[in-house]
PAROTI-881127 format. One line per 4 residues: number of its first residue (from 0); their letters; for each residue x, y, z of N, C-alpha, C, O. Coordinates in steps of 0.05 Angstrom, whole numbers, plus 5000, padded with zeros to 4 digits. Each point is the difference from the previous one (the first is absolute). Last residue first. Layout:
<pts>
NUM> A> X/Y/Z/X/Y/Z/X/Y/Z/X/Y/Z ~ ...;
</pts>
This chain:
<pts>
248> XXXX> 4716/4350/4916/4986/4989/4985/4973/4986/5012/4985/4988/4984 ~ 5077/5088/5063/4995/4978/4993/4983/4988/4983/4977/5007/5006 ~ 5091/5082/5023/4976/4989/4981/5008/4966/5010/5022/4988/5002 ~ 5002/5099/5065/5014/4971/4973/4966/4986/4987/4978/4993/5008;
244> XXXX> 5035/5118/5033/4990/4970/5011/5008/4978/4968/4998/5002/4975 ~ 5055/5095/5037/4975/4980/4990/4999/4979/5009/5019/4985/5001 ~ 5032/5109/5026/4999/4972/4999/4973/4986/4999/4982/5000/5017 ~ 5071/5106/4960/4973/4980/5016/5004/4972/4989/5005/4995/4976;
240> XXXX> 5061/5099/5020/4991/4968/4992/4989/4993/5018/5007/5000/5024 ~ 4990/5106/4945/5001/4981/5016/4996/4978/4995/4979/4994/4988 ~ 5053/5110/4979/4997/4975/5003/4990/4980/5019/5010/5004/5022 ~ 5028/5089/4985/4978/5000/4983/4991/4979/4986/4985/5007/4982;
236> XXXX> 5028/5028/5117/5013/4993/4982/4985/5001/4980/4977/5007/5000 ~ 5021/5046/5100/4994/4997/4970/5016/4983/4986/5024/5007/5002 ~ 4946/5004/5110/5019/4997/4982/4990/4988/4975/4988/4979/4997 ~ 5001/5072/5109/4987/4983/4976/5021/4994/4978/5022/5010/5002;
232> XXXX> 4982/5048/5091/4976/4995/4989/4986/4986/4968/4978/5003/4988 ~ 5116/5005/5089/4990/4985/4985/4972/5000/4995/4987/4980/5008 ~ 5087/5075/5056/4969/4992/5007/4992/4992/4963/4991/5020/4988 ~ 5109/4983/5069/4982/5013/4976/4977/4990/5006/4999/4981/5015;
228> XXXX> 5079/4994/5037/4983/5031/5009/4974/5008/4981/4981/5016/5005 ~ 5096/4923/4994/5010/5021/5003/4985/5018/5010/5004/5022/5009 ~ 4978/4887/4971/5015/5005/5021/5006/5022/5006/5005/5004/5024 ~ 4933/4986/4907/4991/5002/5040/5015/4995/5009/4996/5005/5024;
224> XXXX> 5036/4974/4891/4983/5037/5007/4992/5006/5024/5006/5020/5014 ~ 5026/4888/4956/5023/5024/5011/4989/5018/4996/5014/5018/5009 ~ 4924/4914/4986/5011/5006/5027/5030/5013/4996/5014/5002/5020 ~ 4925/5005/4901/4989/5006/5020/5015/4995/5028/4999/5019/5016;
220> XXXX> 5038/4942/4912/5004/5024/4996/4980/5020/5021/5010/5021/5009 ~ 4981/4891/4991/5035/4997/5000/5006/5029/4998/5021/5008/5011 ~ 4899/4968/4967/5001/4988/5019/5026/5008/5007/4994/5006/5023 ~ 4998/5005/4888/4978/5024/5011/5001/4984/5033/4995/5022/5010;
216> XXXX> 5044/4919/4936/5014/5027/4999/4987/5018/5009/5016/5018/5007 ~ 4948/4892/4991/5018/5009/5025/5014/5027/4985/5010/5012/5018 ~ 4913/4954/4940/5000/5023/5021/5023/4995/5020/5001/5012/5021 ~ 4980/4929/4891/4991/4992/5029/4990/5020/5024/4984/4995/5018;
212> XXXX> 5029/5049/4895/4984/4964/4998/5001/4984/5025/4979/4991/5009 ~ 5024/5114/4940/4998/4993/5024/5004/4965/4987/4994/4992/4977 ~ 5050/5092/4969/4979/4984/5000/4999/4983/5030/5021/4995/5010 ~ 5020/5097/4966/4993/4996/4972/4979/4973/5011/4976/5004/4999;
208> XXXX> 5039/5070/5075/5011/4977/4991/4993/5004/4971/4988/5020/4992 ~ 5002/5042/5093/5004/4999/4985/5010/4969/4979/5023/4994/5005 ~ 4936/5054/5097/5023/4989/4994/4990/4992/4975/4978/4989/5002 ~ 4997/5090/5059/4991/4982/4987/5022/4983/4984/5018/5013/4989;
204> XXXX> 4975/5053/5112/5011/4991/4982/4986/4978/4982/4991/4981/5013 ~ 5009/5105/5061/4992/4981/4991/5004/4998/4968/5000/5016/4981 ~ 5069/5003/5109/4995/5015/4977/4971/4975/4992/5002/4977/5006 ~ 5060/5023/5073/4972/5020/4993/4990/5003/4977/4981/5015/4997;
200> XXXX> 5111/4952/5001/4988/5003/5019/4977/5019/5013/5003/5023/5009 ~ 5069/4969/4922/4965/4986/4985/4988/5000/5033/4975/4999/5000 ~ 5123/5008/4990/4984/5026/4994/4971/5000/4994/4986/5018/4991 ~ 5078/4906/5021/4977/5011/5029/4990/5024/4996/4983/5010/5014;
196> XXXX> 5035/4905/4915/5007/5028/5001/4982/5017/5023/4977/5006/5001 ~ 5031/4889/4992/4992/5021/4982/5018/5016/5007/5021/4993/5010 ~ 4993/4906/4968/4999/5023/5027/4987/5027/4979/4999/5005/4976 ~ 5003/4873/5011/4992/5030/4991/5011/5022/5024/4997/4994/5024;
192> XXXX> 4999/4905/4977/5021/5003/4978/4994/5044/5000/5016/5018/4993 ~ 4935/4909/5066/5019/5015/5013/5021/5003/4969/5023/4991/5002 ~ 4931/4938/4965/4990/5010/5027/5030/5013/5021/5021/4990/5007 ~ 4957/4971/4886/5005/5035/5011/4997/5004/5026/4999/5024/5007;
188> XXXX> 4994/4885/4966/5025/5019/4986/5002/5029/4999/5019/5015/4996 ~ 4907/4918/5043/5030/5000/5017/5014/5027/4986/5007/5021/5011 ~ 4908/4977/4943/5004/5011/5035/5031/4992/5011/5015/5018/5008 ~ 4981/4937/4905/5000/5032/5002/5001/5014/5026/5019/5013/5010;
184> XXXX> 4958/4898/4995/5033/4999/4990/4996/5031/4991/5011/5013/5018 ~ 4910/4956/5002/5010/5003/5019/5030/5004/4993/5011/5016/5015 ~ 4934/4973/4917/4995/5026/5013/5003/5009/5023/4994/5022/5009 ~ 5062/4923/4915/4982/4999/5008/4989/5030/5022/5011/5022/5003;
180> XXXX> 5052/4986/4916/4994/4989/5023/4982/4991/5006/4982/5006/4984 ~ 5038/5036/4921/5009/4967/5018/4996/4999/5030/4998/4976/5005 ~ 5032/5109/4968/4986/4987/4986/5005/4970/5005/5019/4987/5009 ~ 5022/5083/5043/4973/4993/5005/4989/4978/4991/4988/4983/5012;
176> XXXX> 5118/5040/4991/4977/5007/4988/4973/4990/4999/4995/4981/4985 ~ 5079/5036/5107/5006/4979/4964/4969/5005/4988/4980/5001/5014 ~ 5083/5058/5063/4986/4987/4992/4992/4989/4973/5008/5008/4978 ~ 5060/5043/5094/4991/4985/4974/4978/4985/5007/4997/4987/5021;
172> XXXX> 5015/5101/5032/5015/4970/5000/4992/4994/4981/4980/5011/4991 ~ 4992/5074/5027/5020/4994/5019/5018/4979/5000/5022/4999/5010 ~ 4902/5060/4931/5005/4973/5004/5031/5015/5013/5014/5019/4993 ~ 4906/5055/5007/5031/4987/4983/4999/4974/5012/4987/4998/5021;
168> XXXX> 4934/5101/4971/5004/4976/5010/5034/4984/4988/5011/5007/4979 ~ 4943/5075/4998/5004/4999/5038/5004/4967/5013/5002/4990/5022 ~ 4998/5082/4884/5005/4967/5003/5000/4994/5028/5022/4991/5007 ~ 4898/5077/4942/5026/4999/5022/5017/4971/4995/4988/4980/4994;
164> XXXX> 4962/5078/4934/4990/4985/5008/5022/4989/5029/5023/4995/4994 ~ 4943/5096/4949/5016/4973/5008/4996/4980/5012/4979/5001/5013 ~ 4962/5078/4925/5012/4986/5024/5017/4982/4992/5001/4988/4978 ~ 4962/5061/4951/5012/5023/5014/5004/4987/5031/5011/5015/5015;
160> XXXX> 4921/4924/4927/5021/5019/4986/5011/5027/5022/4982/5014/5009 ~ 4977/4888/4998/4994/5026/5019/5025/5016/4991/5021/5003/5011 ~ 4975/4917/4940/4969/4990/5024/5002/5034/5007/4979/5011/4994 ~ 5105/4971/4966/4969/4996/4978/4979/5000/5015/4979/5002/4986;
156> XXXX> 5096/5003/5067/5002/5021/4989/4969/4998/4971/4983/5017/4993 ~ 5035/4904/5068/4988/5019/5014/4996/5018/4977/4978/5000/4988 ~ 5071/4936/4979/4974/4997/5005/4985/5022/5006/4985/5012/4985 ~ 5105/4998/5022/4994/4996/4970/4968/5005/4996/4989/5018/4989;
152> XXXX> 5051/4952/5087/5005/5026/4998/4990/5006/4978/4982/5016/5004 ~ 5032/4894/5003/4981/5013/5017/4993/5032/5003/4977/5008/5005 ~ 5103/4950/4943/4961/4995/4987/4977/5005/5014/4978/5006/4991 ~ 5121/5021/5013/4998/4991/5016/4971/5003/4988/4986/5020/5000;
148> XXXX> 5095/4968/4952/4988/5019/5004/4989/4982/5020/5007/4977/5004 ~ 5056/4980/4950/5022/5029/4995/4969/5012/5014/5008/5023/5001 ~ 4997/4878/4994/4978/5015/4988/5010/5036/4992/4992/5013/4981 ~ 5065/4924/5068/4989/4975/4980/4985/5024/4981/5008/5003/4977;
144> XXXX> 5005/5027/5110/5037/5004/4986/4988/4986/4966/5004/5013/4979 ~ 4927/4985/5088/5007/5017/4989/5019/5009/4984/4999/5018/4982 ~ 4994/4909/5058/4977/4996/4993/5000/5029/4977/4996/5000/4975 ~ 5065/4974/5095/5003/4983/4978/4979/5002/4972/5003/4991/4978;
140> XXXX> 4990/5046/5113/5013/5018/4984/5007/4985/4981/5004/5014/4980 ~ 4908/4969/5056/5015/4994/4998/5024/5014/4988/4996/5008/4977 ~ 4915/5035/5055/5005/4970/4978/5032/4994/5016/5006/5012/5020 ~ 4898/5036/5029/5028/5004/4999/4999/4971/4973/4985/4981/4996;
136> XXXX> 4921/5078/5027/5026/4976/4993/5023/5003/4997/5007/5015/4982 ~ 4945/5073/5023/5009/4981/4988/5013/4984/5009/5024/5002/5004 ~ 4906/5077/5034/5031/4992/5008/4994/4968/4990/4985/4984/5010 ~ 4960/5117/5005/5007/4969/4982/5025/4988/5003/5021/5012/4999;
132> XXXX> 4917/5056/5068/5029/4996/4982/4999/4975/4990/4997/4979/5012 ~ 4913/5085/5002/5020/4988/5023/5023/5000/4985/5004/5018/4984 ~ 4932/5032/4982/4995/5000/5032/5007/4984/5014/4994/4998/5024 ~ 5039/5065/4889/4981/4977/5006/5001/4987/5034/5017/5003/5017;
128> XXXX> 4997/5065/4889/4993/5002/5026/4984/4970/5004/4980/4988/4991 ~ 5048/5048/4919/5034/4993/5021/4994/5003/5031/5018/5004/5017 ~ 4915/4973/4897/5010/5020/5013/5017/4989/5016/5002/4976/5006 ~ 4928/4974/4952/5000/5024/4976/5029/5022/5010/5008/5018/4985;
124> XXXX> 4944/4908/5076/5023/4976/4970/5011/5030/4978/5018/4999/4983 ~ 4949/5002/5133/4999/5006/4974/5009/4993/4981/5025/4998/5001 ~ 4938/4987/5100/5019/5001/4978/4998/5005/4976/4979/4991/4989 ~ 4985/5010/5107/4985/5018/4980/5031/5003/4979/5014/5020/4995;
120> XXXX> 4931/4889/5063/5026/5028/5005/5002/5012/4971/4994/4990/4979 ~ 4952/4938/5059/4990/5023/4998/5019/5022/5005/5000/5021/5014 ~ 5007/4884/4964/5007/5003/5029/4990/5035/5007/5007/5011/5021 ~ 4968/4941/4901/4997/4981/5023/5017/5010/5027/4998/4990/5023;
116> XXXX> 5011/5066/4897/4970/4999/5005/4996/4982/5018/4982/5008/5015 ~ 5112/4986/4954/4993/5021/5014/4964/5009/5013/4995/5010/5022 ~ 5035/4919/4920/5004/4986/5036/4998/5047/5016/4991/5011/5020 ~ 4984/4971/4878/4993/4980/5023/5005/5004/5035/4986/5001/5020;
112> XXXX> 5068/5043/4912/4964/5021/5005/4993/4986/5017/4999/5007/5023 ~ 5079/4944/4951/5012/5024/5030/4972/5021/4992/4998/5019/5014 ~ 4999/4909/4924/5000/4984/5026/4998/5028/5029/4987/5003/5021 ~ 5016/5018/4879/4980/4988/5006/4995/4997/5034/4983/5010/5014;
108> XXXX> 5100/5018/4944/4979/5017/5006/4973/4993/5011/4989/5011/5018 ~ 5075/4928/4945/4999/5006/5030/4983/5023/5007/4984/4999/5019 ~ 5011/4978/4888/4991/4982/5020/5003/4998/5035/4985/4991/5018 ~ 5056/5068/4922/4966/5008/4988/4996/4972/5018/4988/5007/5021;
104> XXXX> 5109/4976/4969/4984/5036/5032/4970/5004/4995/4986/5005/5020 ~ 5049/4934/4910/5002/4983/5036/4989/5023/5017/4981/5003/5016 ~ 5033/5026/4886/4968/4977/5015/5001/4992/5012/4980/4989/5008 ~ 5097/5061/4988/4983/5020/4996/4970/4977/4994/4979/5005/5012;
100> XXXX> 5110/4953/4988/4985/5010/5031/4978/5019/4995/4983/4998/5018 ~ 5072/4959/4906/4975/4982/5019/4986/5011/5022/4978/4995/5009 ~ 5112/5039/4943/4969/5006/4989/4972/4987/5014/4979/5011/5004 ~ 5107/4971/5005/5001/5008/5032/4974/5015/4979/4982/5009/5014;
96> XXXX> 5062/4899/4984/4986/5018/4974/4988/5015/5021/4987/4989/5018 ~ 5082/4949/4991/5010/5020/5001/4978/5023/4992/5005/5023/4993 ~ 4994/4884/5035/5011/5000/4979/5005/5030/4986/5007/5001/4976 ~ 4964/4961/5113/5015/4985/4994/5025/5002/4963/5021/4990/4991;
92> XXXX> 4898/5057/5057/5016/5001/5021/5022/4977/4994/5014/4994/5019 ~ 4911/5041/4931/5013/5024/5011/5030/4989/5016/5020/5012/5003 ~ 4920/4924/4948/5021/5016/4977/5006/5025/5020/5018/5014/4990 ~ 4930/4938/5058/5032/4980/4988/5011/5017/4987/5023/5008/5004;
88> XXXX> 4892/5027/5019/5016/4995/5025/5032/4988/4989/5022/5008/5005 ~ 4923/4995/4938/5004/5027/4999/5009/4998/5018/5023/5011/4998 ~ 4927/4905/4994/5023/5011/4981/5026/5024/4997/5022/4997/4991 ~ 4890/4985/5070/5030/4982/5003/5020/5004/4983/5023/5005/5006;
84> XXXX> 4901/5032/4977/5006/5010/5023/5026/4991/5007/5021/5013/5003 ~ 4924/4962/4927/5027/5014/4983/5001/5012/5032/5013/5020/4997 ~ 4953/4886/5031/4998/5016/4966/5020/5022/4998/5023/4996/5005 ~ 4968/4981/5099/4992/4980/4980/5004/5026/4975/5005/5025/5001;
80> XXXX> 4986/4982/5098/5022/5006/4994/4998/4975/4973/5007/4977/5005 ~ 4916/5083/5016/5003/4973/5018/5027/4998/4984/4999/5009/4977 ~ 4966/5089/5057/4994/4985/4975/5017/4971/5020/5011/4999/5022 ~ 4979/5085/5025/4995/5004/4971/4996/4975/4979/4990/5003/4978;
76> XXXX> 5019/5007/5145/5019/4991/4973/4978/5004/4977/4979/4987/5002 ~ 5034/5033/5110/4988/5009/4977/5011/4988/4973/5024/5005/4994 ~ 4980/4982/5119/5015/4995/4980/4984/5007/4974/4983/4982/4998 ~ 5006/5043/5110/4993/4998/4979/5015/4996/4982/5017/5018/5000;
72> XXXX> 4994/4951/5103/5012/5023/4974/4988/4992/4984/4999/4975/4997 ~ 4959/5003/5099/5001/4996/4975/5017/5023/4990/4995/5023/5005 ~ 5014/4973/5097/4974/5011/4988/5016/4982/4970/5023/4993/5002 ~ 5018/5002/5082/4983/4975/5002/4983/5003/4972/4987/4981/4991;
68> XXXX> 5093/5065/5039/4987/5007/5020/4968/4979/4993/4981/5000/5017 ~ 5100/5003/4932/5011/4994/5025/4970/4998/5017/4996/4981/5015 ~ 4982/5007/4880/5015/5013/5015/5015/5009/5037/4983/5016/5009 ~ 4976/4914/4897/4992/5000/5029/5014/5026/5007/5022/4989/5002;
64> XXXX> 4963/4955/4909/5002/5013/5014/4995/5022/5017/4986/5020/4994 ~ 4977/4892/4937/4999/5017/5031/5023/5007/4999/5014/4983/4990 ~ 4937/5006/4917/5022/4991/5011/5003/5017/5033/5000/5025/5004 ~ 4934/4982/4917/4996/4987/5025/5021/4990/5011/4995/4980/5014;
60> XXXX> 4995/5113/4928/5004/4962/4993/4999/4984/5032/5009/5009/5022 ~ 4939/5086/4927/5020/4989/5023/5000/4972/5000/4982/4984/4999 ~ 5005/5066/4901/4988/4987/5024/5012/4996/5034/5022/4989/5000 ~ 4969/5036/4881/5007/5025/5023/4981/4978/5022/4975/4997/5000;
56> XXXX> 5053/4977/4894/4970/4996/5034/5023/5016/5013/5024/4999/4994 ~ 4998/4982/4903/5007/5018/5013/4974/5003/5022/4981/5014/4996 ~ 5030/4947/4915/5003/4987/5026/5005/5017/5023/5009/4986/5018 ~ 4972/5042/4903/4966/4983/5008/5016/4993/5019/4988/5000/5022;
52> XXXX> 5066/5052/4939/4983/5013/5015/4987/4981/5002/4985/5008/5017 ~ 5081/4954/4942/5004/5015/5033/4984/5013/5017/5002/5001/5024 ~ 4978/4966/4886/5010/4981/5012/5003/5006/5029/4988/4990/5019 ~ 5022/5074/4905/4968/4990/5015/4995/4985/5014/4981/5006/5014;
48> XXXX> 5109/5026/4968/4992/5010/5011/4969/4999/5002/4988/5011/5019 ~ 5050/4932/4923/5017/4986/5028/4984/5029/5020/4988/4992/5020 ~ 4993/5022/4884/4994/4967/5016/5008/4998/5032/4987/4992/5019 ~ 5052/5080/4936/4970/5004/5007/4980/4974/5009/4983/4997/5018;
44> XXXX> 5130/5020/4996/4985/4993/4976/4963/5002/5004/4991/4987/5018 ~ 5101/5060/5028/4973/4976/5014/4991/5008/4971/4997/5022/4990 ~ 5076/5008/4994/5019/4991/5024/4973/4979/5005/5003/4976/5003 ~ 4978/5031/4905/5007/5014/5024/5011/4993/5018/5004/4976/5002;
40> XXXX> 5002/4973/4907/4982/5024/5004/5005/5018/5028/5022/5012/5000 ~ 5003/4883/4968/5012/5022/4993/4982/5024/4995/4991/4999/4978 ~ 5004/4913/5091/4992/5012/4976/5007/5026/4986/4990/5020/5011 ~ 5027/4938/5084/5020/4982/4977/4979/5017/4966/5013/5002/4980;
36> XXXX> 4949/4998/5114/4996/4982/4979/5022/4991/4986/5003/4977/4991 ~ 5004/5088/5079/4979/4976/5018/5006/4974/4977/5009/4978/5006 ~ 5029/5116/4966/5012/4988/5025/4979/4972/5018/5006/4990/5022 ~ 4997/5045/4870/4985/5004/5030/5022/4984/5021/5013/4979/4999;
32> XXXX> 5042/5062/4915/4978/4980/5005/4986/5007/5030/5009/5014/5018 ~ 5031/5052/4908/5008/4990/5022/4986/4983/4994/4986/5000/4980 ~ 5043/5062/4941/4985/4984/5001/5010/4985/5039/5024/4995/5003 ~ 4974/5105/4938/5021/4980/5015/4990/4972/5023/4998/5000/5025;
28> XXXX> 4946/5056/4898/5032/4997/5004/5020/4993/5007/5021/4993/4989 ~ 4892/4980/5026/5001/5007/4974/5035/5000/4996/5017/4983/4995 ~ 4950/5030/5091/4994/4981/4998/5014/4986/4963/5017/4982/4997 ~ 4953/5120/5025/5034/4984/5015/4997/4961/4994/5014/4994/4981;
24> XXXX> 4904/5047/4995/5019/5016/4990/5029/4987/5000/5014/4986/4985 ~ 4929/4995/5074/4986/4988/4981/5023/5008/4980/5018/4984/4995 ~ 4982/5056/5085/5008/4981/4997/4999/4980/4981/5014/4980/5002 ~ 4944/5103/4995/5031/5009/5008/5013/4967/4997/5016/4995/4982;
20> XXXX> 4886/5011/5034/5011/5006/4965/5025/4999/4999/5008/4984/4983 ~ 4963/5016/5106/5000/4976/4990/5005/5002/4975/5017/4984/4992 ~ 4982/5097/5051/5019/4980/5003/4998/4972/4988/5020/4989/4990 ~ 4916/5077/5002/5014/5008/4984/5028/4983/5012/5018/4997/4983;
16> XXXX> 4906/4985/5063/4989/4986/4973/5036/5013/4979/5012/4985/4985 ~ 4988/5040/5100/5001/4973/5006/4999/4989/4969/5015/4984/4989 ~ 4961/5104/5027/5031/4993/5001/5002/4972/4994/5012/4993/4980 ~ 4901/5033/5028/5015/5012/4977/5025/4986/4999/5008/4983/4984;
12> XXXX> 4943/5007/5089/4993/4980/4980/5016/5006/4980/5014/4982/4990 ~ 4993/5090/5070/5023/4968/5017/4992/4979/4976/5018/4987/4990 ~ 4924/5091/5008/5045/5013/4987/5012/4967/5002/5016/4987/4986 ~ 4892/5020/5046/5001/5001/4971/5028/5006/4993/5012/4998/4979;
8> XXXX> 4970/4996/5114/4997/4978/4984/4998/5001/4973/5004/4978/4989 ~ 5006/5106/5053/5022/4981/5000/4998/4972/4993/5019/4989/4989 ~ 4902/5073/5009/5023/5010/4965/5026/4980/5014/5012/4986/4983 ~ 4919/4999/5074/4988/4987/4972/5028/5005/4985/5014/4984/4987;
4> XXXX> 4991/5064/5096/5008/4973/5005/4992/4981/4974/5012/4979/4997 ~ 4964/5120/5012/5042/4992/4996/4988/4971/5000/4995/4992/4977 ~ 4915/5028/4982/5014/5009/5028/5032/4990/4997/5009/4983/4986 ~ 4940/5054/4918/4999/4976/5022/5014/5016/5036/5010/5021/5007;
0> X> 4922/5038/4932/5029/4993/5001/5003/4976/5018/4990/4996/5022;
</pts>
């Protein structure tokens, strides 16, 4: 007789295999397009979800942050913020396709095993126990009002089915939209923009994002946690823009 743990990997392939028929099916009938491609077949069209998995490096990104007391925050990121990664990011957060998050969370999942095994804390991606507090990037209420949901939350809930994800973080002052800045013009535009939540006091805390590129939001979000007290052991996104050396001929 197999052992429990063979017969549950054999129920989980099953399902999985008897869900994907499901959509194949649905697809047929009520025809969607991919949320990355634009191709009429699945919310993730099978192209676009092979695509994802080859891209998909589970890496700590070399971006320094520093925490108050001198030690490195680990920054963990799942994939390079490029192809149907980027895509799904857009179509979640700009165009309403809140289908996208269930391959964004399979990719954060990625990142919060990662950084949990690097910091050897006994987290769990399968269960509602976990050994610090996640606490989501704050957006913009403009941001939210625009989108009717809060995509971070969203995120989490696909990455670690039966947790929350905390909002412990809020913008205090306007600030103007990242994109386009330079990487010092970002550091200004969020500096001193964040407060946390002093109930986080003591608390250890992983801070949550969809994509890193300069790090002043994870910077910016690390010193209102230690203002309050929080002890900052790392932080999951599930994207990252890396900057290419300029080609010369």
């Amino acid at each position: 007789m197999s052992p429990p743990s063979m017969q549950v990997a054999h129920l989980r392939t099953w399902l999985e295999r008897l869900r994907a028929d499901a959509l194949d099916a649905l697809a047929v009938v009520l025809p969607v397009t991919c949320a990355a491609c634009g191709a009429v077949d699945r919310a993730l069209c099978r192209r676009c979800a092979e695509h994802l998995a080859r891209d998909t490096f589970v890496r700590a990104c070399e971006l320094p942050v520093v925490a108050v007391d001198g030690s490195r925050i680990p920054v963990i990121a799942a994939s390079d913020y490029e192809g149907p990664t980027k895509a799904l990011i857009a179509a979640l957060k700009e165009r309403g396709r809140t289908d996208a998050a269930r391959p964004l969370g399979l990719l954060l999942r990625s990142a919060i095993s990662a950084l949990a095994e690097s910091t050897r804390a006994p987290a769990s991606t399968t269960g509602p126990q976990l050994a610090w507090v996640p606490v989501l990037a704050p957006s913009s209420p403009k941001s939210r009002r625009v989108r009717g949901y809060a995509h971070l939350a969203m995120l989490w809930e696909a990455a670690v089915p039966g947790t929350r994800g905390v909002g412990g973080l809020r913008i205090t002052r306007r600030v103007r939209d990242q994109a386009g800045l330079s990487q010092h013009a970002r550091a200004a535009n969020l500096e001193d923009a964040y407060v946390a939540d002093p109930r986080l006091a003591g608390a250890r805390v992983v801070l949550v994002d969809d994509v890193v590129t300069s790090g002043a939001t994870i910077r910016e979000s690390v010193r209102a946690l230690e203002a309050v007290g929080a002890v900052v052991v790392g932080c999951a996104v599930i994207a990252e823009t890396r900057r290419r050396a300029p080609h010369h001929p």
